[in-house]
C-alpha positions as CSV (number, residue, x, y, z in Angstrom):
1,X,-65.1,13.5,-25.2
2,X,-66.5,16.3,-23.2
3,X,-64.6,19.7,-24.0
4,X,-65.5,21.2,-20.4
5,X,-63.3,18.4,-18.6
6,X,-60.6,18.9,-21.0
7,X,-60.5,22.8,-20.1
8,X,-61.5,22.5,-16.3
9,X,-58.2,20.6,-16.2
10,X,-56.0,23.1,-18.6
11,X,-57.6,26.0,-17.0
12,X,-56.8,24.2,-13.4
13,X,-53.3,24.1,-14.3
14,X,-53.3,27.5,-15.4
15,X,-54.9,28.8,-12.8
16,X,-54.1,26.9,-9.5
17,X,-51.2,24.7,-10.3
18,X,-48.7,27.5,-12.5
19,X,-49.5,30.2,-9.8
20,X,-47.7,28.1,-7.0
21,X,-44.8,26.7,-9.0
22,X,-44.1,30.1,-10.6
23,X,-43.1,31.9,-7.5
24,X,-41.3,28.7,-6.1
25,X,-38.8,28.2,-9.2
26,X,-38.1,32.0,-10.1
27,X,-36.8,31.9,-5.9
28,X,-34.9,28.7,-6.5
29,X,-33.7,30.1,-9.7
30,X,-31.6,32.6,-7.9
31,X,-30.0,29.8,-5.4
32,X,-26.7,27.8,-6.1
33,X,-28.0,24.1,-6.7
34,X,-25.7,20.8,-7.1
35,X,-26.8,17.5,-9.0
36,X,-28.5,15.0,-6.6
37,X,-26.5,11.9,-8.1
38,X,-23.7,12.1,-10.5
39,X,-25.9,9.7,-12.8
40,X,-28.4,11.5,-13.5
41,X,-29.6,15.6,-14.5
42,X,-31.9,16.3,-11.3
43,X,-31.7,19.0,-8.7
44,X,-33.4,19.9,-5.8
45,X,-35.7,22.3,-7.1
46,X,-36.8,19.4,-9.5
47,X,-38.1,17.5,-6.4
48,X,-39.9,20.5,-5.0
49,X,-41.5,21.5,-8.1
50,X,-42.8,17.9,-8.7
51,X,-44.3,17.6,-4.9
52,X,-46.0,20.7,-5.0
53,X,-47.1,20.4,-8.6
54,X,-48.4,16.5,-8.1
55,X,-50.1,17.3,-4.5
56,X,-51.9,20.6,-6.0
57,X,-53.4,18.0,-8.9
58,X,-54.5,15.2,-7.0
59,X,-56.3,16.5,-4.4
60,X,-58.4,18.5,-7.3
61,X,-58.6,15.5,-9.3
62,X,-58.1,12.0,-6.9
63,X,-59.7,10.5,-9.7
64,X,-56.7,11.0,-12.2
65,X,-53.7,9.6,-12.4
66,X,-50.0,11.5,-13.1
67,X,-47.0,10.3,-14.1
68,X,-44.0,12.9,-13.4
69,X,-40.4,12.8,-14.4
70,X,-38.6,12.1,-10.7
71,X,-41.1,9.8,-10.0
72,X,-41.6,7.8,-13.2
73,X,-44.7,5.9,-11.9
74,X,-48.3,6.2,-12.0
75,X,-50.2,8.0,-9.0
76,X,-53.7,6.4,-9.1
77,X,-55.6,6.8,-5.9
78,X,-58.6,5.2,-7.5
79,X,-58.6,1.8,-6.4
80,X,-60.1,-1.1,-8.6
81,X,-61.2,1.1,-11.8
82,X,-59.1,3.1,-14.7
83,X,-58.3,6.6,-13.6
84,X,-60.2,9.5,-15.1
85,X,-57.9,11.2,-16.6
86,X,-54.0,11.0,-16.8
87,X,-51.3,13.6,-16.6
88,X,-48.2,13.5,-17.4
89,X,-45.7,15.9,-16.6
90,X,-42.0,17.8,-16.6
91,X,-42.4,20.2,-13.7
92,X,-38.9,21.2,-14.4
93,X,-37.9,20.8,-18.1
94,X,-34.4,22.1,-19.0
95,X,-32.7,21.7,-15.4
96,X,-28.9,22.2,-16.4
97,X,-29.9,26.0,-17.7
98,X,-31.7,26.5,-14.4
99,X,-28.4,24.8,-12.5
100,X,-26.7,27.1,-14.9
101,X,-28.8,30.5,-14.5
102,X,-29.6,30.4,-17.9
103,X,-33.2,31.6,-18.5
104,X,-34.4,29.0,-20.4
105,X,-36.5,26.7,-18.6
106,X,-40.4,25.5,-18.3
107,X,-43.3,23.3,-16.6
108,X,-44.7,20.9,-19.0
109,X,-48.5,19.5,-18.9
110,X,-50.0,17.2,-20.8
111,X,-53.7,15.4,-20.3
112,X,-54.7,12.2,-21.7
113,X,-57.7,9.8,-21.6
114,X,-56.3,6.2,-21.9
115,X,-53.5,6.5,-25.1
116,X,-55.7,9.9,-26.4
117,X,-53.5,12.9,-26.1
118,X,-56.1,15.8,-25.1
119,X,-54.5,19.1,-23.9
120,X,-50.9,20.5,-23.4
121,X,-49.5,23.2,-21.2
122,X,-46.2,24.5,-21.1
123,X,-45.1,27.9,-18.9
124,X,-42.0,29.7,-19.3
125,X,-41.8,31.1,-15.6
126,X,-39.1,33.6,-16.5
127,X,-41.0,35.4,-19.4
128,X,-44.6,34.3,-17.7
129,X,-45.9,32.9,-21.4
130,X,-48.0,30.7,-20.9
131,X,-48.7,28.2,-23.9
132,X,-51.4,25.7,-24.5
133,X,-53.8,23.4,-27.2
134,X,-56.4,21.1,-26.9
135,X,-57.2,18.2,-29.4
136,X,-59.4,20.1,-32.3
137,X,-58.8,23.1,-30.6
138,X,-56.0,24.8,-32.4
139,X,-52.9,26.1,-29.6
140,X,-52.4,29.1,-28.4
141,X,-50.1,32.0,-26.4
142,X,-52.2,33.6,-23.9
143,X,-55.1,32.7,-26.2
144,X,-53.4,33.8,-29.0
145,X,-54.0,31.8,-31.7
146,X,-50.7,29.8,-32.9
147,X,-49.0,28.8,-36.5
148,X,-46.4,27.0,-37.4
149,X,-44.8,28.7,-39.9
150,X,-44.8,29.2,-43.8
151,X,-40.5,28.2,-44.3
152,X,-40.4,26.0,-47.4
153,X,-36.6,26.0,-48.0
154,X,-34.9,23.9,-45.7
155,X,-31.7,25.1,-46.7
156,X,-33.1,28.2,-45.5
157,X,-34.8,27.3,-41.8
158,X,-33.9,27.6,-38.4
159,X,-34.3,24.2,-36.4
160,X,-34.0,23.5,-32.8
161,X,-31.9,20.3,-31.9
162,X,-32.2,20.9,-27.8
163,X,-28.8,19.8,-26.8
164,X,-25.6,18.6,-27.9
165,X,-25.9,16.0,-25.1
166,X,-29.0,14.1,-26.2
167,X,-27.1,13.6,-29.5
168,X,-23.6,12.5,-27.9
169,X,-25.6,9.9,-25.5
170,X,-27.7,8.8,-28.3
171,X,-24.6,7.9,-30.7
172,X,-26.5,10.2,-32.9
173,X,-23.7,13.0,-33.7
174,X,-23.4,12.6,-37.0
175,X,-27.5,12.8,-37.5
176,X,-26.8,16.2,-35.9
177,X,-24.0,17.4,-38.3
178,X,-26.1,16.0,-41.4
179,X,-28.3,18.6,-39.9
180,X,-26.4,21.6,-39.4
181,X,-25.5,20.9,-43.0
182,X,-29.3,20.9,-44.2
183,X,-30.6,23.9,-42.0
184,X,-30.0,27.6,-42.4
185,X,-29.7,28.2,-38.5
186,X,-29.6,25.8,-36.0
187,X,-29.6,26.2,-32.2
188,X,-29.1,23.9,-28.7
189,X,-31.3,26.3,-26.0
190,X,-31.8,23.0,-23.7
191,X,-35.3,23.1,-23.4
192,X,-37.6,20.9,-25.5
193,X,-40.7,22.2,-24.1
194,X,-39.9,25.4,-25.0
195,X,-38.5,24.8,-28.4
196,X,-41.2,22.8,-29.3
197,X,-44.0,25.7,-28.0
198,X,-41.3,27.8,-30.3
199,X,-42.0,25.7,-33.6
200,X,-45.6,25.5,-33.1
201,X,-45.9,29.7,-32.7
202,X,-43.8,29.8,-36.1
203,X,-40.2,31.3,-34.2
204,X,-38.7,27.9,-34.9
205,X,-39.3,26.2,-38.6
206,X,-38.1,22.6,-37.0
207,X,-36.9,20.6,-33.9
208,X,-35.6,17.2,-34.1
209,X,-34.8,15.5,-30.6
210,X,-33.8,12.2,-29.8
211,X,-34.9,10.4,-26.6
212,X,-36.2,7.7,-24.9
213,X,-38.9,9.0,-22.9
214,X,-42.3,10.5,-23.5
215,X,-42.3,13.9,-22.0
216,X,-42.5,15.3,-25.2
217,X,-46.5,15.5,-25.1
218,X,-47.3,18.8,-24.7
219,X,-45.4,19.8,-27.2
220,X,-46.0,17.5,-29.9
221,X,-49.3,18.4,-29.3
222,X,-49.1,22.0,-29.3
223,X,-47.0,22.1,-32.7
224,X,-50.0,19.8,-34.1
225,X,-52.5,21.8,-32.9
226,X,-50.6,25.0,-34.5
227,X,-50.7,22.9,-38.4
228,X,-47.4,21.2,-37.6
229,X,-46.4,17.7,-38.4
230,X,-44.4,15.6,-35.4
231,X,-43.0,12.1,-36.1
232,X,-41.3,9.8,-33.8
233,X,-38.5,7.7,-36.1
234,X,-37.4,4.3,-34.4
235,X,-33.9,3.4,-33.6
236,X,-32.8,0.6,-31.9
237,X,-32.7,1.8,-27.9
238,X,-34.5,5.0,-28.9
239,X,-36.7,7.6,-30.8
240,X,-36.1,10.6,-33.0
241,X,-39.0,13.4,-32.8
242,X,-39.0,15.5,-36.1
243,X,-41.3,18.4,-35.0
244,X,-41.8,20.9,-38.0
245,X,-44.0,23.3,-40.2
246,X,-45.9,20.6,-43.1
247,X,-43.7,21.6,-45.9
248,X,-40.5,20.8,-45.0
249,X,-41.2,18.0,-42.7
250,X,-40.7,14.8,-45.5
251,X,-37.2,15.9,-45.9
252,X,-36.2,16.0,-42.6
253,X,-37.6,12.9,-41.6
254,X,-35.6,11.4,-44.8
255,X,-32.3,12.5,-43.2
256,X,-32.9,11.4,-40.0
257,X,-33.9,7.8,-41.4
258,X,-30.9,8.0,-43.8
259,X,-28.1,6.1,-41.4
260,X,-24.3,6.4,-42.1
Protein backbone atom coordinates (compact mmCIF):
# COMPACT_ATOMS: atom_id res chain seq x y z
CA UNK A 1 0.00 0.00 0.00
CA UNK A 2 1.24 3.34 -1.07
CA UNK A 3 1.95 5.64 2.13
CA UNK A 4 1.34 8.98 0.06
CA UNK A 5 -2.51 8.04 -0.43
CA UNK A 6 -2.79 7.08 3.07
CA UNK A 7 -1.46 10.73 4.20
CA UNK A 8 -3.01 12.73 1.24
CA UNK A 9 -6.29 11.49 2.89
CA UNK A 10 -5.22 12.05 6.80
CA UNK A 11 -3.67 15.25 5.89
CA UNK A 12 -6.99 16.10 3.80
CA UNK A 13 -8.90 15.63 6.84
CA UNK A 14 -6.74 17.61 8.76
CA UNK A 15 -6.41 20.17 6.68
CA UNK A 16 -9.76 20.76 4.73
CA UNK A 17 -12.35 18.67 6.34
CA UNK A 18 -11.43 19.63 10.50
CA UNK A 19 -11.14 23.40 9.54
CA UNK A 20 -14.94 23.54 8.50
CA UNK A 21 -16.44 21.26 11.18
CA UNK A 22 -14.41 23.04 13.91
CA UNK A 23 -15.89 26.39 13.66
CA UNK A 24 -19.42 24.86 12.90
CA UNK A 25 -19.65 22.63 16.23
CA UNK A 26 -17.79 25.08 18.73
CA UNK A 27 -21.12 27.66 17.38
CA UNK A 28 -23.57 24.91 17.80
CA UNK A 29 -21.95 24.00 21.05
CA UNK A 30 -23.18 27.20 22.58
CA UNK A 31 -26.98 26.61 21.29
CA UNK A 32 -29.77 24.81 23.30
CA UNK A 33 -30.39 21.43 21.18
CA UNK A 34 -33.24 18.71 21.75
CA UNK A 35 -33.08 14.89 20.73
CA UNK A 36 -34.42 14.37 17.22
CA UNK A 37 -36.43 11.06 18.25
CA UNK A 38 -36.82 9.86 21.74
CA UNK A 39 -35.27 6.40 20.45
CA UNK A 40 -32.29 7.39 19.65
CA UNK A 41 -28.92 9.88 20.99
CA UNK A 42 -28.89 12.30 17.81
CA UNK A 43 -29.18 16.02 17.60
CA UNK A 44 -29.17 18.43 15.04
CA UNK A 45 -25.76 19.38 15.06
CA UNK A 46 -25.03 15.65 14.43
CA UNK A 47 -26.86 16.00 10.97
CA UNK A 48 -24.91 19.10 10.10
CA UNK A 49 -21.64 17.94 10.99
CA UNK A 50 -22.18 14.70 8.95
CA UNK A 51 -23.44 16.71 5.70
CA UNK A 52 -20.73 19.02 5.64
CA UNK A 53 -18.07 16.49 6.76
CA UNK A 54 -19.34 13.66 3.97
CA UNK A 55 -19.85 16.51 1.05
CA UNK A 56 -16.26 18.12 1.89
CA UNK A 57 -14.83 14.21 1.36
CA UNK A 58 -16.48 13.12 -1.68
CA UNK A 59 -16.15 15.66 -3.85
CA UNK A 60 -12.11 15.31 -3.02
CA UNK A 61 -12.25 11.78 -3.26
CA UNK A 62 -15.62 10.54 -5.57
CA UNK A 63 -13.77 7.52 -5.80
CA UNK A 64 -14.12 6.48 -2.06
CA UNK A 65 -16.72 5.43 -0.23
CA UNK A 66 -17.88 6.61 3.55
CA UNK A 67 -19.93 5.19 5.90
CA UNK A 68 -21.12 7.83 8.68
CA UNK A 69 -23.03 7.23 11.87
CA UNK A 70 -26.70 9.10 10.89
CA UNK A 71 -26.49 7.61 7.75
CA UNK A 72 -25.33 3.99 8.40
CA UNK A 73 -24.86 3.21 4.63
CA UNK A 74 -22.17 3.24 2.13
CA UNK A 75 -21.74 6.43 -0.24
CA UNK A 76 -20.10 4.92 -3.32
CA UNK A 77 -20.39 7.13 -6.33
CA UNK A 78 -18.23 4.72 -8.26
CA UNK A 79 -20.41 2.75 -10.27
CA UNK A 80 -19.65 -0.89 -11.29
CA UNK A 81 -16.00 -1.24 -9.46
CA UNK A 82 -14.87 -1.33 -5.56
CA UNK A 83 -14.35 2.06 -4.16
CA UNK A 84 -10.85 3.37 -3.56
CA UNK A 85 -10.75 3.87 -0.47
CA UNK A 86 -13.37 3.72 2.55
CA UNK A 87 -14.06 6.03 5.46
CA UNK A 88 -15.79 5.66 8.08
CA UNK A 89 -16.77 8.07 10.47
CA UNK A 90 -18.32 9.71 13.87
CA UNK A 91 -18.60 13.41 12.93
CA UNK A 92 -20.06 13.93 16.32
CA UNK A 93 -18.83 11.32 18.93
CA UNK A 94 -20.09 11.98 22.55
CA UNK A 95 -23.43 13.94 21.57
CA UNK A 96 -25.23 13.94 25.16
CA UNK A 97 -21.96 15.99 26.63
CA UNK A 98 -22.37 18.37 23.73
CA UNK A 99 -26.45 18.41 24.35
CA UNK A 100 -25.22 18.78 27.86
CA UNK A 101 -22.37 21.65 27.45
CA UNK A 102 -19.96 19.40 28.73
CA UNK A 103 -16.69 19.78 26.85
CA UNK A 104 -16.00 16.49 25.95
CA UNK A 105 -16.64 15.74 22.58
CA UNK A 106 -14.75 14.78 19.02
CA UNK A 107 -14.81 14.03 15.08
CA UNK A 108 -13.64 10.54 14.44
CA UNK A 109 -11.83 9.40 11.04
CA UNK A 110 -10.84 6.34 10.08
CA UNK A 111 -9.51 5.04 6.38
CA UNK A 112 -9.59 1.66 5.15
CA UNK A 113 -8.77 -0.32 1.90
CA UNK A 114 -11.21 -3.24 1.74
CA UNK A 115 -11.22 -4.92 5.63
CA UNK A 116 -7.39 -3.07 6.11
CA UNK A 117 -7.64 -0.47 8.75
CA UNK A 118 -4.95 2.26 7.43
CA UNK A 119 -5.19 5.71 9.30
CA UNK A 120 -7.21 7.25 12.20
CA UNK A 121 -8.12 10.77 13.03
CA UNK A 122 -9.78 12.07 15.91
CA UNK A 123 -10.10 16.07 16.87
CA UNK A 124 -11.12 17.41 20.05
CA UNK A 125 -12.61 20.80 18.76
CA UNK A 126 -12.78 22.31 22.19
CA UNK A 127 -8.97 21.85 23.11
CA UNK A 128 -8.08 21.89 19.07
CA UNK A 129 -5.81 18.49 19.67
CA UNK A 130 -5.70 16.89 16.96
CA UNK A 131 -4.77 13.06 17.09
CA UNK A 132 -3.75 10.62 14.44
CA UNK A 133 -1.76 7.06 13.24
CA UNK A 134 -1.24 5.32 10.37
CA UNK A 135 -0.66 1.45 9.98
CA UNK A 136 3.33 1.06 10.69
CA UNK A 137 3.40 4.47 11.34
CA UNK A 138 3.33 4.89 15.09
CA UNK A 139 0.30 7.74 16.40
CA UNK A 140 0.72 10.82 17.22
CA UNK A 141 -0.59 14.43 18.91
CA UNK A 142 0.20 17.20 16.70
CA UNK A 143 3.03 14.92 15.45
CA UNK A 144 3.91 14.12 18.70
CA UNK A 145 4.96 10.84 18.95
CA UNK A 146 2.42 8.68 21.31
CA UNK A 147 2.80 5.75 24.06
CA UNK A 148 0.67 3.85 25.79
CA UNK A 149 1.78 3.68 29.03
CA UNK A 150 4.22 1.75 31.37
CA UNK A 151 1.09 0.81 34.39
CA UNK A 152 1.72 -2.84 35.28
CA UNK A 153 -0.52 -3.03 38.41
CA UNK A 154 -3.98 -3.21 37.61
CA UNK A 155 -5.00 -2.77 40.94
CA UNK A 156 -3.27 0.37 40.51
CA UNK A 157 -4.61 1.88 36.88
CA UNK A 158 -6.97 4.30 35.76
CA UNK A 159 -9.40 2.86 33.01
CA UNK A 160 -11.96 4.58 30.95
CA UNK A 161 -15.48 2.67 30.70
CA UNK A 162 -17.24 5.65 28.44
CA UNK A 163 -20.62 5.56 30.02
CA UNK A 164 -22.79 4.15 32.52
CA UNK A 165 -25.39 3.78 29.71
CA UNK A 166 -23.59 1.53 27.31
CA UNK A 167 -23.26 -0.91 30.28
CA UNK A 168 -27.02 -0.60 31.52
CA UNK A 169 -28.23 -1.20 27.71
CA UNK A 170 -25.75 -3.91 27.29
CA UNK A 171 -26.95 -6.00 30.55
CA UNK A 172 -23.38 -5.62 31.24
CA UNK A 173 -23.47 -3.78 34.90
CA UNK A 174 -22.09 -6.14 36.77
CA UNK A 175 -18.90 -6.48 34.12
CA UNK A 176 -18.62 -2.80 35.12
CA UNK A 177 -18.65 -3.23 38.92
CA UNK A 178 -16.10 -6.33 38.51
CA UNK A 179 -14.26 -3.48 37.12
CA UNK A 180 -14.36 -0.71 39.44
CA UNK A 181 -13.26 -3.40 41.81
CA UNK A 182 -10.03 -4.35 39.71
CA UNK A 183 -8.97 -0.73 38.65
CA UNK A 184 -7.36 2.01 40.86
CA UNK A 185 -9.47 4.92 39.13
CA UNK A 186 -12.14 4.56 36.88
CA UNK A 187 -14.03 7.17 34.96
CA UNK A 188 -17.45 7.58 32.46
CA UNK A 189 -16.27 11.08 30.34
CA UNK A 190 -18.82 9.88 27.31
CA UNK A 191 -16.57 9.97 24.64
CA UNK A 192 -14.85 6.90 23.27
CA UNK A 193 -12.92 8.61 20.70
CA UNK A 194 -11.42 10.59 23.11
CA UNK A 195 -10.80 8.06 25.74
CA UNK A 196 -9.37 5.86 23.51
CA UNK A 197 -6.79 8.80 21.86
CA UNK A 198 -6.35 9.12 25.88
CA UNK A 199 -5.06 5.43 26.43
CA UNK A 200 -3.03 5.44 23.43
CA UNK A 201 -1.00 8.94 24.60
CA UNK A 202 -0.51 6.99 28.11
CA UNK A 203 -3.25 9.54 30.21
CA UNK A 204 -5.51 6.47 30.38
CA UNK A 205 -3.86 2.80 31.33
CA UNK A 206 -7.29 1.01 29.92
CA UNK A 207 -10.83 1.50 28.31
CA UNK A 208 -13.25 -1.29 28.01
CA UNK A 209 -16.53 -0.39 26.01
CA UNK A 210 -19.23 -2.50 24.99
CA UNK A 211 -21.10 -1.91 21.69
CA UNK A 212 -22.50 -3.07 18.72
CA UNK A 213 -21.16 -0.95 16.21
CA UNK A 214 -17.76 -0.23 14.61
CA UNK A 215 -17.02 3.34 15.15
CA UNK A 216 -14.38 2.48 17.26
CA UNK A 217 -11.63 2.43 14.38
CA UNK A 218 -9.80 5.28 14.82
CA UNK A 219 -9.16 4.65 18.05
CA UNK A 220 -8.29 1.09 18.19
CA UNK A 221 -5.98 2.05 15.77
CA UNK A 222 -4.39 4.88 17.34
CA UNK A 223 -3.92 2.92 20.80
CA UNK A 224 -2.16 0.09 18.49
CA UNK A 225 -0.22 2.29 16.78
CA UNK A 226 0.96 3.91 20.32
CA UNK A 227 2.18 -0.13 21.51
CA UNK A 228 -1.32 -0.79 22.86
CA UNK A 229 -3.22 -3.97 22.64
CA UNK A 230 -7.25 -3.76 21.62
CA UNK A 231 -9.48 -6.83 21.68
CA UNK A 232 -13.09 -7.17 20.73
CA UNK A 233 -14.62 -10.08 23.29
CA UNK A 234 -17.96 -11.69 21.78
CA UNK A 235 -21.24 -11.66 23.54
CA UNK A 236 -24.28 -12.80 22.32
CA UNK A 237 -26.02 -9.43 20.67
CA UNK A 238 -22.70 -7.60 21.11
CA UNK A 239 -18.89 -6.79 21.58
CA UNK A 240 -16.61 -5.78 24.43
CA UNK A 241 -13.39 -3.61 23.33
CA UNK A 242 -10.59 -3.99 25.89
CA UNK A 243 -8.25 -1.15 24.79
CA UNK A 244 -5.02 -1.05 27.05
CA UNK A 245 -1.23 -0.67 27.64
CA UNK A 246 0.46 -4.63 26.75
CA UNK A 247 1.06 -5.48 30.32
CA UNK A 248 -2.06 -5.40 31.86
CA UNK A 249 -4.19 -6.21 29.01
CA UNK A 250 -4.55 -10.41 29.61
CA UNK A 251 -6.12 -9.64 32.88
CA UNK A 252 -8.63 -7.54 31.83
CA UNK A 253 -9.70 -9.41 28.96
CA UNK A 254 -10.02 -12.47 31.60
CA UNK A 255 -12.62 -10.48 33.66
CA UNK A 256 -14.45 -9.34 30.98
CA UNK A 257 -14.73 -13.14 29.56
CA UNK A 258 -15.41 -14.27 33.18
CA UNK A 259 -19.52 -14.14 33.18
CA UNK A 260 -21.53 -14.19 36.50
Amino acid sequence: MDDKEIKSRLYFGIRQVLPELIPFLREEYQKHHELLSPEDNTIQPDIGAEERGVSIITERFPGDAVVAEERSKADNNVAGRPASFGWTADFLDGSTNFRKHRPYFAISMSLNKGKDLLGGLICDPIANKKFYAIKGRGAYLDRRPLSVSVQKDLSKAKMGLISLNSYRKHNELDLMQRLYQAAGECRTKGCTSLELAACAAGELDAVVKPTKNNWLDAGILMVEEAGGKVTAIDRSSHKIYVASNPYIHDELCRIVRERK
